[in-house]
C-alpha positions as CSV (number, residue, x, y, z in Angstrom):
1,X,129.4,111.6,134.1
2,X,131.9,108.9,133.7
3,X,135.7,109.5,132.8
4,X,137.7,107.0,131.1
5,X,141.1,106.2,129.6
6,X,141.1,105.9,126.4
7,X,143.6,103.5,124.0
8,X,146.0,105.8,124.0
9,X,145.7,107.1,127.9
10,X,146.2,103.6,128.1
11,X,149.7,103.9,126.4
12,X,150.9,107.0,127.6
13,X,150.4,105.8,131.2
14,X,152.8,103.4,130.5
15,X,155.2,105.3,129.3
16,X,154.7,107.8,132.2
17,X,154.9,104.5,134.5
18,X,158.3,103.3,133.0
19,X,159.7,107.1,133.3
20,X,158.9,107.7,137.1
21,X,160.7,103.8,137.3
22,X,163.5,105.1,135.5
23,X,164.1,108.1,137.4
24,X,164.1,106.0,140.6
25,X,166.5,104.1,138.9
26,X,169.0,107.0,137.5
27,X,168.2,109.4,140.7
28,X,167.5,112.0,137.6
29,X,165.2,114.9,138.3
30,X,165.0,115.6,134.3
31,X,163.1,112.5,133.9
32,X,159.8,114.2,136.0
33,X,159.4,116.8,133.3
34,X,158.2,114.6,130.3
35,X,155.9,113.0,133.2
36,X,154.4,116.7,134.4
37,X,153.8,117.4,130.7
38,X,151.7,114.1,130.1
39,X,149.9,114.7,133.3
40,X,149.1,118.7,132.2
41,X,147.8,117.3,129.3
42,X,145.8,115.1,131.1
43,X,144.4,117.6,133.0
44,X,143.2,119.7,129.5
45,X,142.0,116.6,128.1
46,X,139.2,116.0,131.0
47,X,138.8,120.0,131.5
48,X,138.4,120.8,127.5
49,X,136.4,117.1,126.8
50,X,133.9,118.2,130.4
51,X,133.1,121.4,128.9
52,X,132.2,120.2,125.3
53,X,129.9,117.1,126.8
54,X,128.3,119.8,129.5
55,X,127.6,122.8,127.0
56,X,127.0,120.6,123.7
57,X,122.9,120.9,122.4
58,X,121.8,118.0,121.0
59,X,118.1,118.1,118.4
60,X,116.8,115.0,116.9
61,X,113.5,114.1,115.3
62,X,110.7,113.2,117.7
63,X,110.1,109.4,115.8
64,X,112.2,107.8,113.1
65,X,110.5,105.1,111.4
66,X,112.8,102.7,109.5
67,X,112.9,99.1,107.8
68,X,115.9,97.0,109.5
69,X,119.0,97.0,107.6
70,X,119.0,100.6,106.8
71,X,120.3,104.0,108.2
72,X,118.8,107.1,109.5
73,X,117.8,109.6,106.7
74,X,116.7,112.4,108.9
75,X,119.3,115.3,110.5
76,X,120.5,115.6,113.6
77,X,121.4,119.6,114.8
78,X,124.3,119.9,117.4
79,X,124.8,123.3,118.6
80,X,127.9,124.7,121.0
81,X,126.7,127.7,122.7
82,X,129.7,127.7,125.0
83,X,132.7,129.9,124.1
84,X,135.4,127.2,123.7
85,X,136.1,124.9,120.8
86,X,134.2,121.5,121.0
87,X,136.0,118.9,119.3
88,X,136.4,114.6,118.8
89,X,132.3,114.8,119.8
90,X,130.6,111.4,120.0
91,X,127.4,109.7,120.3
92,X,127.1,106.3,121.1
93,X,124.4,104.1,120.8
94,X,124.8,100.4,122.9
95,X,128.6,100.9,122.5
96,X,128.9,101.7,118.7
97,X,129.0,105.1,117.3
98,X,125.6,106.9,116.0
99,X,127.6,110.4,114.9
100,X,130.5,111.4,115.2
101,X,131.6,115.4,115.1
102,X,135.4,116.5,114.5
103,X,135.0,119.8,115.5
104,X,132.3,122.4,116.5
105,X,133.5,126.1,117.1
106,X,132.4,128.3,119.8
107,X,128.6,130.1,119.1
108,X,127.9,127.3,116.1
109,X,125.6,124.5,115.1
110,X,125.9,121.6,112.2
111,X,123.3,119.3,111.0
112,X,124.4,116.1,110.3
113,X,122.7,112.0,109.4
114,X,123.9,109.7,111.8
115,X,125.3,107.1,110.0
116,X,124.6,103.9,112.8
117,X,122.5,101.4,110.4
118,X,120.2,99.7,112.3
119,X,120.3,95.6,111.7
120,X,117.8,94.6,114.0
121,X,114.1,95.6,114.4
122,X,112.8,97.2,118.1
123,X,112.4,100.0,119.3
124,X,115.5,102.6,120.0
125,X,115.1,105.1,122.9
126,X,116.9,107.9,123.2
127,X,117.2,108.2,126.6
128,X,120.0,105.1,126.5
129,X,122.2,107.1,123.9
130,X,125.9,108.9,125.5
131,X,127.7,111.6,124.5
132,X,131.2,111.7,125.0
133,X,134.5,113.1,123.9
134,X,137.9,113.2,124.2
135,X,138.8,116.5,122.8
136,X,142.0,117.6,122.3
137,X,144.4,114.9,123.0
138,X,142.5,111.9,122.8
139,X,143.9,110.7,126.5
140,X,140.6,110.2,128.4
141,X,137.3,110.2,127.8
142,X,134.5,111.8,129.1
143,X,131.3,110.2,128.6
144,X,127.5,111.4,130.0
145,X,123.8,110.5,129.2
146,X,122.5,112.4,126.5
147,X,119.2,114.1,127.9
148,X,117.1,113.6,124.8
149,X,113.5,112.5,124.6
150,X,112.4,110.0,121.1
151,X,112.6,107.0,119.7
152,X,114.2,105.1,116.5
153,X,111.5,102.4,115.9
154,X,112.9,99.9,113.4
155,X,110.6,97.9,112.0
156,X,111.1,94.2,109.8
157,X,111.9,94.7,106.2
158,X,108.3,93.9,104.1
159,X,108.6,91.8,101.2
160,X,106.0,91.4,98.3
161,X,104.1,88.3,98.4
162,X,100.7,86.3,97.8
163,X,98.1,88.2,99.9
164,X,96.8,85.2,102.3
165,X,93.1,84.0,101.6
166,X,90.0,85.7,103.0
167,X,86.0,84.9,104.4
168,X,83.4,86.4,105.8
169,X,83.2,89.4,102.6
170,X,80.9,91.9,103.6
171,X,79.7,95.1,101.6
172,X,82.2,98.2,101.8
173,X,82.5,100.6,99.6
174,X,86.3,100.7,97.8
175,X,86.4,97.3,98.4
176,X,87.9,95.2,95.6
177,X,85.9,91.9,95.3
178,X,82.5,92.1,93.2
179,X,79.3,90.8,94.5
180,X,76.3,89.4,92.9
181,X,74.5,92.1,93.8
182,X,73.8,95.5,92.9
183,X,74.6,98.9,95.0
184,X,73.7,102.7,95.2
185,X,77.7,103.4,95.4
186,X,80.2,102.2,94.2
187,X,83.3,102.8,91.2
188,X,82.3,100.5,88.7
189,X,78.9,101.2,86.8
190,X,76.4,98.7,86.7
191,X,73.0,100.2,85.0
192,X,70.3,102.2,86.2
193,X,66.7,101.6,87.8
194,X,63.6,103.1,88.8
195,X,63.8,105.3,91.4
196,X,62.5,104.3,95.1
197,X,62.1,105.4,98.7
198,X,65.3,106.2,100.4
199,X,67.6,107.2,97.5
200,X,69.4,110.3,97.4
201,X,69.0,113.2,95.2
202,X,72.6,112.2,94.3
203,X,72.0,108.9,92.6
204,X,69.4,110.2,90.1
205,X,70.5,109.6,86.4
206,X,69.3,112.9,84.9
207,X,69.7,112.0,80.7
208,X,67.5,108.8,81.6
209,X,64.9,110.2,84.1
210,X,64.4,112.9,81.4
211,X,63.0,110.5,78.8
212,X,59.8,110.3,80.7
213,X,60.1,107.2,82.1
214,X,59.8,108.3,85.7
215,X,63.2,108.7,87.7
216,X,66.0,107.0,87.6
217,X,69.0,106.1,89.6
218,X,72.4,105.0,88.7
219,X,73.4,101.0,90.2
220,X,76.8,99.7,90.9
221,X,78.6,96.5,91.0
222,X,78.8,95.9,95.0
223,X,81.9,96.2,96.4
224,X,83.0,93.6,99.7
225,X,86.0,93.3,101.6
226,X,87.2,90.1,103.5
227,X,88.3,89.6,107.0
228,X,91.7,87.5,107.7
229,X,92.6,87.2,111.3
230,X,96.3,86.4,111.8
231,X,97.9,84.4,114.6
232,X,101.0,85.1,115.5
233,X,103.7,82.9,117.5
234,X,106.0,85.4,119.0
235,X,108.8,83.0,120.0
236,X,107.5,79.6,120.8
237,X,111.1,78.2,120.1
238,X,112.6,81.0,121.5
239,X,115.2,81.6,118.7
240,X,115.2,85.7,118.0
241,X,116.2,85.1,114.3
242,X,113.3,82.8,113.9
243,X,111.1,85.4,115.4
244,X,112.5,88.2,113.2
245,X,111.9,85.8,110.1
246,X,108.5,84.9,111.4
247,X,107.7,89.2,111.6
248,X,108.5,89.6,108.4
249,X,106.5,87.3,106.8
250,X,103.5,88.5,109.2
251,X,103.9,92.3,108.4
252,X,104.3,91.2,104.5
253,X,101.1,89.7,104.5
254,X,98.9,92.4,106.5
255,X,100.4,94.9,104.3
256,X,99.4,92.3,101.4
257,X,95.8,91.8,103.1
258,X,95.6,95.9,103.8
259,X,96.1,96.5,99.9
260,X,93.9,93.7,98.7
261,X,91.2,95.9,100.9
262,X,90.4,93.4,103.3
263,X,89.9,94.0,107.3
264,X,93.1,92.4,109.4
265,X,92.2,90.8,112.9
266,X,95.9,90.8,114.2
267,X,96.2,88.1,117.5
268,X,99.4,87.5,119.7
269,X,98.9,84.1,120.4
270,X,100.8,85.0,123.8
271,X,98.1,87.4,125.4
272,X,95.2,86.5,123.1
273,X,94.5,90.5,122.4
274,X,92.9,90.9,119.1
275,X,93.8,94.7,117.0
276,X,91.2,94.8,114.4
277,X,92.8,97.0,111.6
278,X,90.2,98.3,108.7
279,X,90.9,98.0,104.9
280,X,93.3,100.7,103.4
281,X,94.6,101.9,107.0
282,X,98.5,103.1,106.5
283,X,99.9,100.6,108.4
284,X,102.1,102.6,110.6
285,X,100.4,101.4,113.5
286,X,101.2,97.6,112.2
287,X,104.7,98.5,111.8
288,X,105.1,99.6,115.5
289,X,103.6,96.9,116.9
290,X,106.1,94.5,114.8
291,X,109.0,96.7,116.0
292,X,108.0,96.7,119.7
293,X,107.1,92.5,119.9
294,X,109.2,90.9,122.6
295,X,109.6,87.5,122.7
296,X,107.6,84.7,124.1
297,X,109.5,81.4,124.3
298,X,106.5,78.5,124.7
299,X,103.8,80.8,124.3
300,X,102.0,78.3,122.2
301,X,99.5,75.9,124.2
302,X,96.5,74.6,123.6
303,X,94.6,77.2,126.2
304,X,96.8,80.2,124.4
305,X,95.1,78.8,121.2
306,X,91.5,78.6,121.8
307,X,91.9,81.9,123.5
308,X,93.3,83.6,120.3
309,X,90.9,81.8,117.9
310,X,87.4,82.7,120.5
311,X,89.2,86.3,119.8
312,X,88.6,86.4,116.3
313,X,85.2,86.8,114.1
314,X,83.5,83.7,113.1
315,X,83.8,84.7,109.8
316,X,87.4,85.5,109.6
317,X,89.8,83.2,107.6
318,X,92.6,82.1,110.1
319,X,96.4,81.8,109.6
320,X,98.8,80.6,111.5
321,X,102.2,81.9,111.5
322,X,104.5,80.3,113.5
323,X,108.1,79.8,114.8
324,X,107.6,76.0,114.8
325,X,105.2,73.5,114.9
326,X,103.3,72.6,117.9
327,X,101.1,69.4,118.3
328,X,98.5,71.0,120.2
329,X,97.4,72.7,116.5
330,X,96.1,69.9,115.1
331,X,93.4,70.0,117.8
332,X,92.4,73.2,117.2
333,X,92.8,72.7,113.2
334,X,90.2,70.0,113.7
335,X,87.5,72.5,115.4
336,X,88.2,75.2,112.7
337,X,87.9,72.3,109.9
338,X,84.5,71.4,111.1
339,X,83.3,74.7,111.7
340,X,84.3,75.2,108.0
341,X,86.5,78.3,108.6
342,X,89.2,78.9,106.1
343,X,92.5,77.7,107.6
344,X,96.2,78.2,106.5
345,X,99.7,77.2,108.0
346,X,103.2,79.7,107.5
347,X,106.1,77.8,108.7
348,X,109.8,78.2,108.8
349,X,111.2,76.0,105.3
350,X,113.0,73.8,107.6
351,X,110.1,73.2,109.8
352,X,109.9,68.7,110.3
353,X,106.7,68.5,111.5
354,X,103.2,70.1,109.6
355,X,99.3,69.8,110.2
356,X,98.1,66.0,110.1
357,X,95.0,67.5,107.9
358,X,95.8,67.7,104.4
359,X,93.0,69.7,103.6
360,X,95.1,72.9,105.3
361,X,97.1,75.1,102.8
362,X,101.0,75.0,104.6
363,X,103.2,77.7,103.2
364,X,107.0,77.9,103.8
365,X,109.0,81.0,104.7
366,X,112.9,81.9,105.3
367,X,114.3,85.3,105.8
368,X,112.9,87.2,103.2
369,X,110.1,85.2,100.8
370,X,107.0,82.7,101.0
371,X,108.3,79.4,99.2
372,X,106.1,77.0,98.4
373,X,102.4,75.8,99.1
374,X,101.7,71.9,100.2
């Protein structure tokens, strides 16, 4: 518990300075009065301000999942089960007020929305929030830890854009690219033929098979789903505004990839660890892990980079999205190029330098939208 003067303890010590100098001055007695009454208040402030931080009960939700730039929507509950007036309550997150109560009487409890908005994405503990207050005369302040377990994850904001190319389409049922060929299951109706060994009792077509022909069993257009592995640079140039850009664009397109129903190989070029996420999957998971990224400054090198393209499937289309360009891509564009894997570039829009290969899409981003293609 920490104790603190506050502006204006800050002021009123001054005054009660310049009193006690002027009643060495005058040799007045009367001059000590004003300065015991400042001091008794003093001593109420810390008393009244200790009891409210010591009794006060503070309930949040477990996990708050937000998009940066906005505030809290859930309710906090602060309950005083002490017998004495809690007042001027606060709680403080990295310095700058998360709520703020006026006044909570004895045997009581409010529910209130913090209003903190959270500008920047990561992940918000609890356990660093204070309480503090400087109930009633705003002299001192008495500040503590709040013991409370959760987290505030804030995640980049997600903008719409062009989902990024796929390979490797494999039969899946929902997914949203046709094949040439024909399946037992599927949404869209293709036709119906004779029945054979190994279909179900569920794909008979009864009004055909009771024309006499024999059984028969309903066909559907087959249904595939793509695979695009993304690569991301978490920091090479070590700029955290070009990072959060560079998140942005990355969660935008997985979410892009996710609804387009294709399977998401998700690499941090900086450890090489490969999350394989399935079509249709929420994405909640994808939003933590773009909240809780810390950054990497140089983390793209040529060993980083055959590590995290060895981690993806051969199949896989491969994009790049990056802080900045670094030479050593071109070598590992040129192995992708003649294994014939589908390639593409994100970059910042005031990125210089670009792949030497012209035959490799390069798209532009800034803070909030894809740009152009080259």
């Amino acid at each position: 518990m920490r104790i603190c003067l506050t502006r204006t303890g800050r002021v009123f010590l001054g005054v009660t300075t310049l009193l006690y100098l002027a009643s060495l001055t005058s040799q007045s007695g009367l001059l000590l009065l004003p300065i015991g009454v400042i001091f008794g208040c003093a001593f109420i402030n810390i008393k009244a301000a200790w009891q409210t931080v010591r009794h006060l009960k503070v309930s949040a939700p477990d996990r708050t999942l937000i998009p940066e730039g906005t505030n809290l929507t859930e309710p906090w509950m602060l309950s005083n089960p002490g017998k004495q007036r809690a007042g001027f309550i606060t709680i403080e997150s990295d310095g700058m007020p998360l709520l703020q109560i006026e006044a909570l009487a004895p045997k009581s409890s409010v529910s209130t929305i913090p209003e903190l908005r959270y500008l920047k994405r990561g992940v918000y503990s609890y356990s660093k929030l204070t309480l503090s207050s400087i109930y009633p005369f705003g002299l001192l302040k008495v500040r503590q830890p709040l013991d409370l377990s959760g987290e505030v994850v804030v995640y980049p904001d997600i903008f719409p854009c062009q989902a990024p190319k796929a390979a490797g389409f494999d039969a899946m049922v929902g997914g949203k690219f046709k094949g040439t060929r024909k399946s037992s299951s599927g949404s869209e109706f293709s036709g119906i033929r004779p029945f054979q060994i190994g279909d179900t009792l569920k794909s008979i077509h009864w009004k055909s098979s009771s024309k006499g022909a024999g059984l028969m069993v309903k066909t559907f257009d087959e249904e595939l789903s793509g695979r695009v592995a993304l690569l991301i640079d978490t920091g090479q140039n070590g700029n955290s505004e070009r990072l959060d850009d560079c998140l942005r664009v990355v969660g935008s397109l997985a979410f892009e990839a996710l609804e387009a129903g294709h399977h998401i190989e998700w690499v941090n070029i900086a450890d090489g660890r490969m999350t394989l996420y399935p079509p249709f999957t929420d994405g909640q998971e994808i939003l933590n892990q773009l909240a809780g990224i810390q950054r990497n400054p140089n983390c793209v090198t040529p060993s980083n980079l055959t590590r995290a393209v060895q981690s993806t499937n051969r199949k896989s289309a491969v994009n790049f999205i990056l802080t900045e360009w670094h030479e050593s891509i071109d070598e590992i564009l040129d192995l992708l190029l003649n294994d014939r894997r589908k390639t593409a570039i994100y970059l910042p829009m005031d990125s210089i330098h670009r792949p030497n290969d012209s035959l490799v899409p390069v798209y532009f981003y800034d803070t909030a939208s894809l740009h152009s293609k080259q």
